[in-house]
C-alpha positions in Angstrom: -24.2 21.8 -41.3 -21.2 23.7 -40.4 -17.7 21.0 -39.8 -15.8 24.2 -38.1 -14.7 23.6 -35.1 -15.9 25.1 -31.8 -13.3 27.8 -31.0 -13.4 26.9 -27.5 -13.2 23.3 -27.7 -9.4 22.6 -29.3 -11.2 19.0 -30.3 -10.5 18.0 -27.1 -14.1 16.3 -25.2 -13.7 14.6 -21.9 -14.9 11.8 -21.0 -18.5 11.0 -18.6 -18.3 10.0 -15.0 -17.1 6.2 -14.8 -19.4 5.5 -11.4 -22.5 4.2 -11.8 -25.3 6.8 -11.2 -26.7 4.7 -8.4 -23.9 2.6 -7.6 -20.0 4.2 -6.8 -18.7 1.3 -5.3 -18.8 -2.7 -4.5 -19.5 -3.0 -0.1 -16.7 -4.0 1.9 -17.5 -7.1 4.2 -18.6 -6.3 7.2 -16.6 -5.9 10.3 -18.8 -8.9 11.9 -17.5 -10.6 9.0 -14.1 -9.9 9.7 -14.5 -11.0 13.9 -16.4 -14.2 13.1 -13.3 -15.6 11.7 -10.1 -13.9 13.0 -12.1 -12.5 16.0 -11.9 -9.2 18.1 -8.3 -8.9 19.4 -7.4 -6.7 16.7 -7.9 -2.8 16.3 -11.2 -1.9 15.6 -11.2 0.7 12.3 -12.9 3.8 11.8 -15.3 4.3 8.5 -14.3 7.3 6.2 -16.8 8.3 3.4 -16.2 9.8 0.3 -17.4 10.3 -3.1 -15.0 7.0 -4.0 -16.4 4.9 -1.5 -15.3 3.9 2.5 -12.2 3.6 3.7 -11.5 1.8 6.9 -8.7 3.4 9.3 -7.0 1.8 12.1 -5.7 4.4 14.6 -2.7 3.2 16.9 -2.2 5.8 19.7 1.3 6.1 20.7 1.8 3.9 24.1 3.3 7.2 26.1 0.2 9.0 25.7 2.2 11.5 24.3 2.0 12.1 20.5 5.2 13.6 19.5 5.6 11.0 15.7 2.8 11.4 13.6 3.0 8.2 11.4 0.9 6.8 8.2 1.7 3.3 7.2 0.2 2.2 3.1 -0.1 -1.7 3.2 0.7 -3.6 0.2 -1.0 -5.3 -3.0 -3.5 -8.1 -1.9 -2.9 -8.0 2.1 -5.0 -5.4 4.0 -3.7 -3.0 6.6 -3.4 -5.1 9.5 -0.6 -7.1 7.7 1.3 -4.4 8.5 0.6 -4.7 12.6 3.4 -6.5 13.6 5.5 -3.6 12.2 3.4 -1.2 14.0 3.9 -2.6 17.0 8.1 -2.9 17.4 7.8 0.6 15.9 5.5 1.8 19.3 8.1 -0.7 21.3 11.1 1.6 20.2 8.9 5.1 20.0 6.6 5.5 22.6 5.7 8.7 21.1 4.6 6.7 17.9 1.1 7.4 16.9 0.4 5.4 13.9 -2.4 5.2 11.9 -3.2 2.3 8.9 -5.9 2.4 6.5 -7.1 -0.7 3.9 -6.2 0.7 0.6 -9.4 0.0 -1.8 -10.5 -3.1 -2.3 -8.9 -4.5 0.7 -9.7 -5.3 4.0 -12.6 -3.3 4.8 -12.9 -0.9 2.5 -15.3 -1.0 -0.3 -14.2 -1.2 -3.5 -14.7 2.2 -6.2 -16.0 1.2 -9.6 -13.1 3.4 -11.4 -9.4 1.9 -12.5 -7.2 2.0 -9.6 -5.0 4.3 -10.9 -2.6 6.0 -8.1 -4.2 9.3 -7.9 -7.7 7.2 -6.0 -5.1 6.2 -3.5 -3.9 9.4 -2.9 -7.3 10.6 -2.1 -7.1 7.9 0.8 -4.1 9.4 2.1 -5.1 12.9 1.7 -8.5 11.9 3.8 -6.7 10.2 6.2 -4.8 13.1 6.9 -7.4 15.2 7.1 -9.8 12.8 9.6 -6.6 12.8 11.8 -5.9 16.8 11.9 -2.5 16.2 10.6 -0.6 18.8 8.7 1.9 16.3 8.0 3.1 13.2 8.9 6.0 10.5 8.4 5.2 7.8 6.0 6.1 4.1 5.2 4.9 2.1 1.9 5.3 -1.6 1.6 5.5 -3.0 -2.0 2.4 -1.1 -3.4 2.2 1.3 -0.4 5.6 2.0 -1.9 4.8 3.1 -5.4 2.0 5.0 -3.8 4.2 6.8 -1.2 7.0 7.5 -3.8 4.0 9.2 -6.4 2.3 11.0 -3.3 5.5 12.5 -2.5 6.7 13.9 -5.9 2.6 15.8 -6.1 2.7 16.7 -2.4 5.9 16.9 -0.8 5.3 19.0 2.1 2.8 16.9 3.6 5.6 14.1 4.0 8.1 14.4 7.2 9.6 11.3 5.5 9.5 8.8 2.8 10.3 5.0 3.9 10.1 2.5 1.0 9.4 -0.6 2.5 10.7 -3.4 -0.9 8.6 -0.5 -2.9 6.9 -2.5 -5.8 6.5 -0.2 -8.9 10.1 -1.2 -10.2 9.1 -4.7 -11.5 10.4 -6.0 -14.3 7.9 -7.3 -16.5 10.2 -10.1 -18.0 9.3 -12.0 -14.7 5.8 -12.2 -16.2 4.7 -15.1 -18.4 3.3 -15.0 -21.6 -0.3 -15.3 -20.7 0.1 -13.0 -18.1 1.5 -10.2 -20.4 -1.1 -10.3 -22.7 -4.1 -10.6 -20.4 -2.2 -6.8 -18.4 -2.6 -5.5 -22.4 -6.2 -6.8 -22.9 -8.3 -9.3 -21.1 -11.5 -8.5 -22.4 -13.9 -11.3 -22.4 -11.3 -12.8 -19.9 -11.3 -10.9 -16.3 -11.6 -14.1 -14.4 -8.7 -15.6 -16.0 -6.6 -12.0 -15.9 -7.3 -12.3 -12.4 -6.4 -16.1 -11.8 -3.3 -15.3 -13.4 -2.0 -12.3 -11.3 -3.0 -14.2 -8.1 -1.3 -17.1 -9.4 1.8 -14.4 -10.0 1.9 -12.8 -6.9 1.4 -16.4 -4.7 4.0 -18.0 -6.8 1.1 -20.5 -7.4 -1.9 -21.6 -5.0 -2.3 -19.8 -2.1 -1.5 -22.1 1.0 -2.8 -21.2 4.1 -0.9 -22.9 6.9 -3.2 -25.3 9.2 -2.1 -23.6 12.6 -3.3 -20.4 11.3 -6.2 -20.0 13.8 -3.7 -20.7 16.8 -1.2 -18.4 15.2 -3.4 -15.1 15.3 -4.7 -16.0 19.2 -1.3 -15.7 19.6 -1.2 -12.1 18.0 0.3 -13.3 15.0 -0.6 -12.1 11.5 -0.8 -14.5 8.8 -1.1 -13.1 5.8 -2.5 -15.8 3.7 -5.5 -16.2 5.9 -6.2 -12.7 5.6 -6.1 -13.3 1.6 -8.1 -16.1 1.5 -10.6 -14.5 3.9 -10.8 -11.3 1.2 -11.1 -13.5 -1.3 -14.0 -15.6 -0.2 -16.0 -12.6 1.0 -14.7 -9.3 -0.1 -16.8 -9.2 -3.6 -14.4 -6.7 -5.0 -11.2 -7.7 -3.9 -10.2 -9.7 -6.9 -11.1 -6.5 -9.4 -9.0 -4.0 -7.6 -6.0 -6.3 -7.3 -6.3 -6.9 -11.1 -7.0 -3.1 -12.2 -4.0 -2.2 -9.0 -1.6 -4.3 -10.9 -2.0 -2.9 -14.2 -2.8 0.4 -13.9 0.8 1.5 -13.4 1.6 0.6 -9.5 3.7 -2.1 -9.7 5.6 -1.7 -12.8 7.0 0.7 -15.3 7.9 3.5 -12.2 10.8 4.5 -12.6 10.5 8.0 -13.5 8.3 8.9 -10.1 11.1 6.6 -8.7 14.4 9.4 -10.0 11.9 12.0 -9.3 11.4 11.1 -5.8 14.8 10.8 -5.3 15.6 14.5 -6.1 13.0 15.4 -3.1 14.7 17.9 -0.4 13.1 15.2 2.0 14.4 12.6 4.1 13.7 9.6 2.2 15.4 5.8 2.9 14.0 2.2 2.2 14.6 -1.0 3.2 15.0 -4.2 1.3 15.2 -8.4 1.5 18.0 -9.9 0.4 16.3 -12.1 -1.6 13.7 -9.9 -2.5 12.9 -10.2 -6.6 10.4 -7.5 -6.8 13.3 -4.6 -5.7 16.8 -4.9 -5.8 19.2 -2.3 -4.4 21.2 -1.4 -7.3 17.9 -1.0 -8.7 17.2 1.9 -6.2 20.6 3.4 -5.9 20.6 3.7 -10.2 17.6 5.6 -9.9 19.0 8.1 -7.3 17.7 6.8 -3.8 20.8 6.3 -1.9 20.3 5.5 1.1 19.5 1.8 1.1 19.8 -0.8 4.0 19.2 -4.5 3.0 17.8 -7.2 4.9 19.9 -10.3 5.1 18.2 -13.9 4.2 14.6 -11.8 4.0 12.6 -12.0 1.3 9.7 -9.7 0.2 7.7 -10.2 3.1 10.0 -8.8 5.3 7.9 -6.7 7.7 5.9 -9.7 8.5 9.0 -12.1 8.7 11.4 -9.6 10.0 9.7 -7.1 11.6 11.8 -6.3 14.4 15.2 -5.9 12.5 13.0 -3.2 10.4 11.7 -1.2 12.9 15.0 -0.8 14.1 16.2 0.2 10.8 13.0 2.6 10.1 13.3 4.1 13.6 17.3 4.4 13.2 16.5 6.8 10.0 13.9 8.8 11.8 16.3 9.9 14.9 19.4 10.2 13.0 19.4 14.0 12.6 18.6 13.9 16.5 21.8 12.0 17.1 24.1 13.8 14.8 22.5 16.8 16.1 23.9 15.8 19.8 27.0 14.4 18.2 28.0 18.4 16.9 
């Protein structure tokens, strides 16, 4: 038998589908799910299908009725869309003309949960679909901690479809001396050891145990979002939640970014982000050494800012998107 090689091939062979024939991805919980515990005063989501799986999209028409701000929000690691609601709203109490759409990133919320590594590029798909559901050419987008690394890679690969870039304490730029021993070598290989790998980066990205406070229940009839009772609620019955956060946090979203990061910052776009003071997963010098410049920090806030702070950011986010309007009038 001959050993030459195929003259066509340059010994290069890639590699089968990763989904299961029969199988492409772990449900979601169902939206009944979802009501029976936090109940129905939150926005109901829309179902996109794909070959990846479902994605669940929360549309937010703007309160004037006239749609003049097309806006996409991308929600964090480990809380699902509607963490981001509070946001949404003081950014419809400023704009008017705000029309703001959310979607659960996969694995969260309620959207199912594709058996592939969450590498970015599957989370660009959900962005790209969004779009397209929405018939938007373009829009302006916001990127909390993970949403953040996705926006800032989303932007570099598809730059016109962004009106802006706000980086919301973007994760991607976290340095991996904050991990633990254990933790480091279960990211490099946890086979034989997935429960633990995930026990670990839960434990990392709680500080510890997640604490859900006692009022909670009180909190969201009130129209509050609490964040930890929407991550203890994934966890008990979103089968793939724990997966995606583990293959999210080490398949290059949350560290090790800061090449998309000076990259994005050469983008003829209007780009800005906004940080907590006491926010350890972002600094500012951080972003400025990398080439974003234009960075407004959040005194006494910490990384959850838009949940704990989400007035003072709205009015920094919507600040950035008029200023060309005001400097305009200014001339």
């Amino acid at each position: 038998m001959s050993n030459s090689r195929h003259p066509y091939s340059a010994g290069i062979i890639l590699p089968r589908q990763l989904t299961h024939e029969h199988k492409k991805a772990i449900a979601a919980p169902s939206y009944e799910s979802f009501t029976s515990r936090f109940g129905d005063a939150f926005p109901k989501p829309q179902y996109l299908e794909s070959d990846l799986g479902t994605t669940a999209l929360y549309d937010l028409p703007p309160p004037s009725g006239q749609p003049k701000r097309r806006v996409l929000m991308i929600h964090g690691l480990g809380t699902p869309a509607l963490g981001l609601l509070p946001l949404a709203k003081q950014l419809q109490a400023l704009d008017g003309d705000a029309h703001i759409v959310l979607f659960d990133a996969w694995g969260h919320g309620l959207s199912s949960t594709p058996l592939v590594a969450h590498a970015p590029h599957i989370f660009h798909h959900q962005i790209l679909q969004a779009l397209a559901f929405m018939h938007w050419p373009s829009a302006h987008m916001l990127g909390y901690s993970f949403g953040g690394s996705t926006l800032t890679k989303f932007a570099v690969y598809n730059p016109r479809l962004v009106l802006s870039a706000g980086l919301l304490a973007p994760a991607g730029l976290l340095r991996k001396d904050l991990f633990n021993e254990n933790l480091r070598r279960l990211l490099d290989d946890s086979t034989g050891r997935d429960d633990e790998a995930v026990d670990a980066v839960l434990a990392f990205l709680e500080g510890g145990q997640l604490v859900v406070p006692t009022d909670w229940r009180e909190r969201f009839e009130r129209g509050e979002v609490i964040a930890e009772a929407l991550k203890k609620w994934e966890l008990e019955e979103h089968v793939g939640h724990p997966q995606s956060v583990l293959s999210i946090f080490r398949e290059d979203n949350v560290y090790g970014n800061e090449d998309y990061f000076r990259a994005f910052a050469k983008l003829p776009l209007d780009k800005f982000a906004v940080l907590g003071e006491l926010d350890d997963v972002c600094s500012k010098d951080q972003l400025v050494g990398l080439g974003v410049e234009n960075v407004e920090v959040v005194q006494q806030a910490g990384h959850a800012l838009v949940r704990s702070e989400p007035r003072e950011v709205a009015r920094i986010v919507y600040k950035n998107w008029t200023r060309h309007t005001e400097l305009s009038t200014q001339e």
